[in-house]
PyMOL Python script that loads the backbone (N, CA, C, O; Angstrom):
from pymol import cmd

cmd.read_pdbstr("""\
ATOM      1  N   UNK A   1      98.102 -12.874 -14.432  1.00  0.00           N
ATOM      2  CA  UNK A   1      97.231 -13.601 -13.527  1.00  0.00           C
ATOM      3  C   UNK A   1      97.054 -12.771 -12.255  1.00  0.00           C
ATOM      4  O   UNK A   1      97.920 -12.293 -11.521  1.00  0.00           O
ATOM      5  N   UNK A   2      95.658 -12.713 -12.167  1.00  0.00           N
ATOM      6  CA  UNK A   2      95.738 -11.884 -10.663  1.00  0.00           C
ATOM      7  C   UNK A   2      95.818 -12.382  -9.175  1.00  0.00           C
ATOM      8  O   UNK A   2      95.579 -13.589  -9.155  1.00  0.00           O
ATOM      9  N   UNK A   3      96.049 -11.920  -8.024  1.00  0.00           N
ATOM     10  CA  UNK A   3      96.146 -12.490  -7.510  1.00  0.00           C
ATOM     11  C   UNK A   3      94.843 -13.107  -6.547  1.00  0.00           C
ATOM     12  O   UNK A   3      93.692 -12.673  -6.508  1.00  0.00           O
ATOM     13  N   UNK A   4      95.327 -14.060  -5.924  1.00  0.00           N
ATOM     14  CA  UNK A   4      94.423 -15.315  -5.378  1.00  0.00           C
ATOM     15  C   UNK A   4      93.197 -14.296  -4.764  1.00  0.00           C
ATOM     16  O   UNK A   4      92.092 -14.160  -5.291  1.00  0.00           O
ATOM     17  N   UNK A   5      93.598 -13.708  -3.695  1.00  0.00           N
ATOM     18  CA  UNK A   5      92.545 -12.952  -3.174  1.00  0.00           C
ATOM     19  C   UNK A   5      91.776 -12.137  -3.570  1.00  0.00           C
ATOM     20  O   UNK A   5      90.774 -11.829  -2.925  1.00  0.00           O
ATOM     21  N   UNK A   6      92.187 -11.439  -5.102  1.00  0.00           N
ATOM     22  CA  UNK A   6      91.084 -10.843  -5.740  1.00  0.00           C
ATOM     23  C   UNK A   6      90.349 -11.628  -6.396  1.00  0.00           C
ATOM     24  O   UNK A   6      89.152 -11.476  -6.641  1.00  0.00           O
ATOM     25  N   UNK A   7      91.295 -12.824  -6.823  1.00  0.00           N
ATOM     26  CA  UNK A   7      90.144 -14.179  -7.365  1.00  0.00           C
ATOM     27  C   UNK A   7      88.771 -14.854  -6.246  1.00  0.00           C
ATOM     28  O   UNK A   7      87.674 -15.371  -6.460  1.00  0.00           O
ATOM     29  N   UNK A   8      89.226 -14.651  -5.542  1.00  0.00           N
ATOM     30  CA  UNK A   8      88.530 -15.458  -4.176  1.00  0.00           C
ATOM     31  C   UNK A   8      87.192 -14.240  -3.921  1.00  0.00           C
ATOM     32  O   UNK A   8      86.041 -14.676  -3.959  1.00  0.00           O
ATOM     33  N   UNK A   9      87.353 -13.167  -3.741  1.00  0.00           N
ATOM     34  CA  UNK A   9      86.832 -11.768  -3.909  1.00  0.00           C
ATOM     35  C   UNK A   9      85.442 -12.002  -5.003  1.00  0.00           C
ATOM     36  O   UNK A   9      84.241 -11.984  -4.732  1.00  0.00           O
ATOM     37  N   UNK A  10      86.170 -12.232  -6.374  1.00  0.00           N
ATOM     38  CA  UNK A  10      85.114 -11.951  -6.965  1.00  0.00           C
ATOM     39  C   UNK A  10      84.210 -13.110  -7.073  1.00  0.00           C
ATOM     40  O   UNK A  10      83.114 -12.969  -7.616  1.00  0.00           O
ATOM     41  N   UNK A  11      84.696 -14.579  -6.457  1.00  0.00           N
ATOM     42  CA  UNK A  11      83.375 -15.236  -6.413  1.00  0.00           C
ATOM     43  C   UNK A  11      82.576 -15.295  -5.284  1.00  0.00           C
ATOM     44  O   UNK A  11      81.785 -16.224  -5.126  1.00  0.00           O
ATOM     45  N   UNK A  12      82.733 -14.177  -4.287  1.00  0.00           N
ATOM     46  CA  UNK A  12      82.368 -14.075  -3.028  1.00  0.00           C
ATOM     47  C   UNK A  12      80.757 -13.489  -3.224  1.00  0.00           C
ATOM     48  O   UNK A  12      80.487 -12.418  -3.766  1.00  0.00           O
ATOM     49  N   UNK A  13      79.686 -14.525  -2.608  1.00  0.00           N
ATOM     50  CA  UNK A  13      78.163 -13.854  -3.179  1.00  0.00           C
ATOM     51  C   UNK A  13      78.133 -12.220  -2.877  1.00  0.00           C
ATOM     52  O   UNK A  13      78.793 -11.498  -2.130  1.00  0.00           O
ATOM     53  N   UNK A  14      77.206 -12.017  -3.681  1.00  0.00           N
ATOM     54  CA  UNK A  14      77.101 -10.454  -3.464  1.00  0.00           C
ATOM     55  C   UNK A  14      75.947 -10.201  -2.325  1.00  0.00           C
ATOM     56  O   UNK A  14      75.237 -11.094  -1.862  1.00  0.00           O
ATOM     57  N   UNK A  15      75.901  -9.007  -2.013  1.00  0.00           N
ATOM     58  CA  UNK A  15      74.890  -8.795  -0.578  1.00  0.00           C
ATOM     59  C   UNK A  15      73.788  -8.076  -2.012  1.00  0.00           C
ATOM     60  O   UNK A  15      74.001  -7.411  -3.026  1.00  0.00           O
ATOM     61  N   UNK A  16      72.471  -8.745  -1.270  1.00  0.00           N
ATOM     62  CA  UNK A  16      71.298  -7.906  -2.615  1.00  0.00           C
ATOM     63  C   UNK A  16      70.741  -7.326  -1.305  1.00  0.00           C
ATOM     64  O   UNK A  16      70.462  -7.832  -0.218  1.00  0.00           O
ATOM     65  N   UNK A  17      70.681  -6.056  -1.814  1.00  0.00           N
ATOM     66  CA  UNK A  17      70.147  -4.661  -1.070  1.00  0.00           C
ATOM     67  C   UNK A  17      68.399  -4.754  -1.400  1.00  0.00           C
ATOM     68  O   UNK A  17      67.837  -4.634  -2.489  1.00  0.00           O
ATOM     69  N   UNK A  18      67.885  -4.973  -0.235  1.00  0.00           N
ATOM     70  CA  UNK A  18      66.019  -5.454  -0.384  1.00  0.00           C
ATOM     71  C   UNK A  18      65.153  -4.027  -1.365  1.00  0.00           C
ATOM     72  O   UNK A  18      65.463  -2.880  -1.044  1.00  0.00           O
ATOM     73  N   UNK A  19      64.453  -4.168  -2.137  1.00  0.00           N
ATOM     74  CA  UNK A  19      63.759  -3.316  -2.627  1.00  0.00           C
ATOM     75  C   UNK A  19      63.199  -2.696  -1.588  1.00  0.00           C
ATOM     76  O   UNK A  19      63.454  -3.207  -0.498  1.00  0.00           O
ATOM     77  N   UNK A  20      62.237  -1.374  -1.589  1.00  0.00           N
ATOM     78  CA  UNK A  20      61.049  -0.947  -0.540  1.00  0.00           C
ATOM     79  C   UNK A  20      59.916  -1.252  -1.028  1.00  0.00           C
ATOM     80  O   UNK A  20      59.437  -1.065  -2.146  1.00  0.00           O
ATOM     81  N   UNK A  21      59.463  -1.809   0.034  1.00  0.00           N
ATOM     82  CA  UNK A  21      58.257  -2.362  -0.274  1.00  0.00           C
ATOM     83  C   UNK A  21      56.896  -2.182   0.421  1.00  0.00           C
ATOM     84  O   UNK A  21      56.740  -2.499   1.600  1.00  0.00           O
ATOM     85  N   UNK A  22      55.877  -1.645  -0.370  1.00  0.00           N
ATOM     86  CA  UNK A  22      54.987  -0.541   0.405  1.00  0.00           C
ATOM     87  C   UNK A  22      53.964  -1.716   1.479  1.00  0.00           C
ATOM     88  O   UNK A  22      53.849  -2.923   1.267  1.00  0.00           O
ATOM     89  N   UNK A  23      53.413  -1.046   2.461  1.00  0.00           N
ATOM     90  CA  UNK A  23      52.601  -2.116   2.713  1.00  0.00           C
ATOM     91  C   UNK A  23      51.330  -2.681   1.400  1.00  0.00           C
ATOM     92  O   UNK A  23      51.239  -3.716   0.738  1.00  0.00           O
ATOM     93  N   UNK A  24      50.643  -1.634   1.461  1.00  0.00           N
ATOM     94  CA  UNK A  24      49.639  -1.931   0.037  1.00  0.00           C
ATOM     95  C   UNK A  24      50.342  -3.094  -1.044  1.00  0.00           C
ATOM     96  O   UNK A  24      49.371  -3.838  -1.180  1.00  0.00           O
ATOM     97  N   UNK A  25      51.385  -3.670  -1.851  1.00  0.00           N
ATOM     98  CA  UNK A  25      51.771  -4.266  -2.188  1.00  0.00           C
ATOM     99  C   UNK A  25      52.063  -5.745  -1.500  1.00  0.00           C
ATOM    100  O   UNK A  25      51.376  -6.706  -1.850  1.00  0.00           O
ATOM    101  N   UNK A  26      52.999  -5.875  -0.612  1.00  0.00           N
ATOM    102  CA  UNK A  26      52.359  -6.776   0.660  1.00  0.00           C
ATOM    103  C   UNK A  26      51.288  -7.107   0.799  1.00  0.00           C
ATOM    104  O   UNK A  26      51.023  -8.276   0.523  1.00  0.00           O
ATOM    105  N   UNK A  27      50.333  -6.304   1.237  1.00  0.00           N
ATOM    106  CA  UNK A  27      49.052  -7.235   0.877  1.00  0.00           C
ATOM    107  C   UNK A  27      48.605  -7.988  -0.443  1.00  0.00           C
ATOM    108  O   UNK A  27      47.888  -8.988  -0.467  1.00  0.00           O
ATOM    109  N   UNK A  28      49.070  -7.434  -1.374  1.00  0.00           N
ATOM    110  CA  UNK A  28      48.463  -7.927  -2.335  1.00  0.00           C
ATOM    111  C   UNK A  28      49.436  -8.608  -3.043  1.00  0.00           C
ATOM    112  O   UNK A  28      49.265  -8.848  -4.238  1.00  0.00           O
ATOM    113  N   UNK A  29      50.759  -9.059  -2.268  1.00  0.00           N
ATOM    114  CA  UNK A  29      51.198 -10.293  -3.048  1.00  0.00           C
ATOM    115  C   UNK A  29      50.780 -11.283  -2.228  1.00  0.00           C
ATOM    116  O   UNK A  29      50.465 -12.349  -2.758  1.00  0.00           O
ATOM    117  N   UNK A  30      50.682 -11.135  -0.673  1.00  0.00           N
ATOM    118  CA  UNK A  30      49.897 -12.213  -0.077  1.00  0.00           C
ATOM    119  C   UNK A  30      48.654 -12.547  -0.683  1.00  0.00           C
ATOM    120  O   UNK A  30      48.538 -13.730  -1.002  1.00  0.00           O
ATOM    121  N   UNK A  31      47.626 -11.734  -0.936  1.00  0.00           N
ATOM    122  CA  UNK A  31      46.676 -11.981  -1.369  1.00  0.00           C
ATOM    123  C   UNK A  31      46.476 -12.771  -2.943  1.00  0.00           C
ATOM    124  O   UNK A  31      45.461 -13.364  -3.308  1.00  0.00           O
ATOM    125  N   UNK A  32      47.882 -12.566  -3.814  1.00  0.00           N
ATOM    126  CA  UNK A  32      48.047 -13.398  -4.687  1.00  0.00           C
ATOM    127  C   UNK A  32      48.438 -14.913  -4.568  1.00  0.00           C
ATOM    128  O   UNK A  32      48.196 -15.781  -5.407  1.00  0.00           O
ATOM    129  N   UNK A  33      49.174 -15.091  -3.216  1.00  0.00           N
ATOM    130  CA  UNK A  33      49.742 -16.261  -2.956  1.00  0.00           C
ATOM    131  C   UNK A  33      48.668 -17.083  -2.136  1.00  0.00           C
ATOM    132  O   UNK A  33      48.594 -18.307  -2.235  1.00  0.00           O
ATOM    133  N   UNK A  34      47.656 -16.170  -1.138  1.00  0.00           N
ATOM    134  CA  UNK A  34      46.595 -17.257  -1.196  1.00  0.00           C
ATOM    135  C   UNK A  34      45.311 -17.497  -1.932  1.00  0.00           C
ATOM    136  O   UNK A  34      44.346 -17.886  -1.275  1.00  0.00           O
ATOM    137  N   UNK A  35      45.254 -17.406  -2.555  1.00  0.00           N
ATOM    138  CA  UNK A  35      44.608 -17.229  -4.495  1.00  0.00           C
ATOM    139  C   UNK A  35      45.499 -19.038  -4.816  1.00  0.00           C
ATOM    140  O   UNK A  35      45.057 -20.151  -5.103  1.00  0.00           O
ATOM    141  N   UNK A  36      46.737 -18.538  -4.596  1.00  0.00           N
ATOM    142  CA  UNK A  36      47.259 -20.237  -5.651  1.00  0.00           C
ATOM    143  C   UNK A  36      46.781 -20.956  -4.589  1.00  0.00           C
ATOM    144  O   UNK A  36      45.848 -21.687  -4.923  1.00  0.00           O
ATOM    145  N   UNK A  37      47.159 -21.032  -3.117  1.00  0.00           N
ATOM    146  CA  UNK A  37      46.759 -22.009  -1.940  1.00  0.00           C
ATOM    147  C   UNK A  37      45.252 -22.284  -3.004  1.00  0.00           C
ATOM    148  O   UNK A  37      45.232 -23.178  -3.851  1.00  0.00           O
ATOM    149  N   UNK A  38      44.322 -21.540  -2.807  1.00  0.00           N
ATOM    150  CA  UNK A  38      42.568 -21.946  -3.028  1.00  0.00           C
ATOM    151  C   UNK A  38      42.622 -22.728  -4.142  1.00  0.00           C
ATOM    152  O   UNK A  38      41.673 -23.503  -4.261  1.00  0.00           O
ATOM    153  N   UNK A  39      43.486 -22.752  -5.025  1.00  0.00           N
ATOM    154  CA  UNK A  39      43.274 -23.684  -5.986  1.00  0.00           C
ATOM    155  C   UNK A  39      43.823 -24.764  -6.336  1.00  0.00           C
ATOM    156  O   UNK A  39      43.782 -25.437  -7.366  1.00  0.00           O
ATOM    157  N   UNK A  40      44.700 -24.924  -4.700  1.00  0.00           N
ATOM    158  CA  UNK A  40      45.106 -26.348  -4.696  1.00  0.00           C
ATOM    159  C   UNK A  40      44.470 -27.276  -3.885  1.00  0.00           C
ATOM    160  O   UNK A  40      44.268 -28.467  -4.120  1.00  0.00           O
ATOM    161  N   UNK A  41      43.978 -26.192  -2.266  1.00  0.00           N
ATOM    162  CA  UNK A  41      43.547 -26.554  -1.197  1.00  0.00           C
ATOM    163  C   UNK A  41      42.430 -26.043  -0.489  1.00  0.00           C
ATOM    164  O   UNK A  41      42.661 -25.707   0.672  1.00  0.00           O
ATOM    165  N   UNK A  42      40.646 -25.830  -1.141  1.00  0.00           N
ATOM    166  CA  UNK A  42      39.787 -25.218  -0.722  1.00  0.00           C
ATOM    167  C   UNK A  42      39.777 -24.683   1.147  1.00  0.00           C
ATOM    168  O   UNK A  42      39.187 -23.720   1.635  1.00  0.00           O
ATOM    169  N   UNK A  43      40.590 -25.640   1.796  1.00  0.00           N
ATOM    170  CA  UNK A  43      40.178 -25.170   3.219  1.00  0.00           C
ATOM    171  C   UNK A  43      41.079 -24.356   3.599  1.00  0.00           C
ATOM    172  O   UNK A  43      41.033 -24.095   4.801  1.00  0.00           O
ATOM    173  N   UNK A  44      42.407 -23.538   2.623  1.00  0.00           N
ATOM    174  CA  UNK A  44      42.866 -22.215   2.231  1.00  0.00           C
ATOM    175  C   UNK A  44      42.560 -21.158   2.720  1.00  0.00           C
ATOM    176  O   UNK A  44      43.009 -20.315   3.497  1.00  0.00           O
ATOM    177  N   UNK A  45      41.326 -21.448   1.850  1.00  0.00           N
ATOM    178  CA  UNK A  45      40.143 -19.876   1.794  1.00  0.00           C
ATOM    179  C   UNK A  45      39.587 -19.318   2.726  1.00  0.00           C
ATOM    180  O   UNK A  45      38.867 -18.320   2.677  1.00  0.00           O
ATOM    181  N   UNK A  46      39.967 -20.079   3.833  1.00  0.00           N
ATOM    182  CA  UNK A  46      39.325 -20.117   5.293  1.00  0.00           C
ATOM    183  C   UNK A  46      40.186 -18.474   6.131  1.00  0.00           C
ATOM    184  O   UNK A  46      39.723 -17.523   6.761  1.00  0.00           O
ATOM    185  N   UNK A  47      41.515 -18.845   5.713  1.00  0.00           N
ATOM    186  CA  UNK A  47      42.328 -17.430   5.740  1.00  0.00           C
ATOM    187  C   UNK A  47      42.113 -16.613   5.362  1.00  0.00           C
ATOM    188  O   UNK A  47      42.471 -15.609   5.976  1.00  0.00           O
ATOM    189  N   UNK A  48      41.598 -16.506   4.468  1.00  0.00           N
ATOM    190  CA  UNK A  48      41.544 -14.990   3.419  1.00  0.00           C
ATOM    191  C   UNK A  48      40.474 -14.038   3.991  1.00  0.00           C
ATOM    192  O   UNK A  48      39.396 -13.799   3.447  1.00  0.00           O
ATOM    193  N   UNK A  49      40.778 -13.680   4.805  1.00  0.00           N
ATOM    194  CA  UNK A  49      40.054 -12.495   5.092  1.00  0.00           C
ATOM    195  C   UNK A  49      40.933 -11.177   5.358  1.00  0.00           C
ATOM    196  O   UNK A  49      42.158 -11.276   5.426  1.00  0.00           O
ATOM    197  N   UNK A  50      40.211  -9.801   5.523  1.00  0.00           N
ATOM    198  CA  UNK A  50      41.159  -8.825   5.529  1.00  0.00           C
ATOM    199  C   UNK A  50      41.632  -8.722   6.949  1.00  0.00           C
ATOM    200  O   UNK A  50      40.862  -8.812   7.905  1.00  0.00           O
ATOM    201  N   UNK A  51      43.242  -8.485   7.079  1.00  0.00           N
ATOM    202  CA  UNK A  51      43.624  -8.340   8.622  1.00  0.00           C
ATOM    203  C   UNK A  51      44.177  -6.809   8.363  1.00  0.00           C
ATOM    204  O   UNK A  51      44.623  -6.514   7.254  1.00  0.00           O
ATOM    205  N   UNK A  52      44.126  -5.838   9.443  1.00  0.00           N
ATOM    206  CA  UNK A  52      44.513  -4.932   9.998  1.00  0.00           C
ATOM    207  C   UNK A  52      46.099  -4.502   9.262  1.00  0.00           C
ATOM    208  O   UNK A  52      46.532  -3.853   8.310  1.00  0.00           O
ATOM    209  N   UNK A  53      46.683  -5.483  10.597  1.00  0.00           N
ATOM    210  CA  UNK A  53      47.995  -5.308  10.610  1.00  0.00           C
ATOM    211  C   UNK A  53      48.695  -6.377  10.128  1.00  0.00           C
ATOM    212  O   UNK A  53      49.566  -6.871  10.845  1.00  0.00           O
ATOM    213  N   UNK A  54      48.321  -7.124   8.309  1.00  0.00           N
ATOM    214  CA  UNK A  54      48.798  -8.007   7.822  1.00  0.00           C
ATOM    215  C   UNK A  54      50.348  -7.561   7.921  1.00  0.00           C
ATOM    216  O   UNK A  54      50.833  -8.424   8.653  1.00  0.00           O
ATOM    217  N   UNK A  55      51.373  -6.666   7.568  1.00  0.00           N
ATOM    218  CA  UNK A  55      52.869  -6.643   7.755  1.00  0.00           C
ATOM    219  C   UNK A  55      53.077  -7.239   9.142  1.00  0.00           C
ATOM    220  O   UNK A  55      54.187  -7.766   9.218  1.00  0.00           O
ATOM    221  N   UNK A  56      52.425  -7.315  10.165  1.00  0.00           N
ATOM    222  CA  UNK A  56      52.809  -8.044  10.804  1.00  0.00           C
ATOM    223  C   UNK A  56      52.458  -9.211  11.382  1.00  0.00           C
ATOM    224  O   UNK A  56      53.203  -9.909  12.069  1.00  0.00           O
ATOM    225  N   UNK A  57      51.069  -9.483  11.049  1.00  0.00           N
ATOM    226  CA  UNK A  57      51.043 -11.102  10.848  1.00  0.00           C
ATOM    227  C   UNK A  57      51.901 -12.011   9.809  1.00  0.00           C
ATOM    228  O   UNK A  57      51.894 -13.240   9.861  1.00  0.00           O
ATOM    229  N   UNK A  58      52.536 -11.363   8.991  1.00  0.00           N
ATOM    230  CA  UNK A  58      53.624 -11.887   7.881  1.00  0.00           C
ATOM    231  C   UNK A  58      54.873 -11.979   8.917  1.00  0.00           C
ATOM    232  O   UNK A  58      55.093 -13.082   9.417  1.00  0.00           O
ATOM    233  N   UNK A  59      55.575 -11.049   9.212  1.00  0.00           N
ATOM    234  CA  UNK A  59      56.771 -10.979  10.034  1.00  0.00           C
ATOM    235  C   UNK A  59      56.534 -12.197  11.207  1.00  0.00           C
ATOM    236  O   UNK A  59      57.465 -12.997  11.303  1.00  0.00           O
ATOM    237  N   UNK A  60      55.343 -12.404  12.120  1.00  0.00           N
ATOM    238  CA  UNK A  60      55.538 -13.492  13.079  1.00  0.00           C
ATOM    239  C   UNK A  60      55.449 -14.469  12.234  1.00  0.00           C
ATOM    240  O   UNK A  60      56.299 -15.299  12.553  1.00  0.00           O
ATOM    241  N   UNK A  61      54.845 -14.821  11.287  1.00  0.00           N
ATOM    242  CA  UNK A  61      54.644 -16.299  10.529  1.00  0.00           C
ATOM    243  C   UNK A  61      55.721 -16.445  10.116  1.00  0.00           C
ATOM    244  O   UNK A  61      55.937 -17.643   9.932  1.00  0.00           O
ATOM    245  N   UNK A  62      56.927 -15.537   9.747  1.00  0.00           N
ATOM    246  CA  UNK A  62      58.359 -15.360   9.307  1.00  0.00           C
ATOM    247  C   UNK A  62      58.765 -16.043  10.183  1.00  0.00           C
ATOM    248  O   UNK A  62      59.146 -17.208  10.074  1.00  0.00           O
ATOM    249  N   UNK A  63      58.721 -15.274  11.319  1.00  0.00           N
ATOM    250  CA  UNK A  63      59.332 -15.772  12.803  1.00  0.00           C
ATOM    251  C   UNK A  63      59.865 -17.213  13.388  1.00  0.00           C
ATOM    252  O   UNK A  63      60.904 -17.640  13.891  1.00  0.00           O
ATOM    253  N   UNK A  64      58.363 -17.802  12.984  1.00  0.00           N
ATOM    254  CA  UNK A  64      58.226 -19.367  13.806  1.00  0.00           C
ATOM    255  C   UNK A  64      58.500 -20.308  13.388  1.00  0.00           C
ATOM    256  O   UNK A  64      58.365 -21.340  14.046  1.00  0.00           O
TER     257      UNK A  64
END
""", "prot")
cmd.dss("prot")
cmd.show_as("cartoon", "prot")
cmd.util.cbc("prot")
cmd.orient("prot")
């Protein structure tokens, strides 16, 4: 039997190390996610236009 603290250890969550993630992709998973919004909620679509500096209109909407 091992002991307690290596037991305790291994059900300790693991840290997940973030993929890299290009901006170009970013846009276009946002752009997939407001795609589902439009087809739940037409006044959605009202967003979808192209922004500049979408990585960081994502990060403040993170933010608040």
């Amino acid at each position: 039997m091992g002991s307690p603290r290596r037991a305790n250890r291994s059900l300790a969550p693991r840290r997940l190390q973030p993929d890299r993630v290009t901006v170009v992709s970013q846009a276009m998973f946002c752009n997939d996610v407001l795609e589902r919004f439009d087809h739940r909620d037409r006044s959605m679509a009202l967003i979808r236009k192209p922004v500049d500096n979408l990585g960081d209109k994502i990060i403040q909407t993170l933010e608040q």
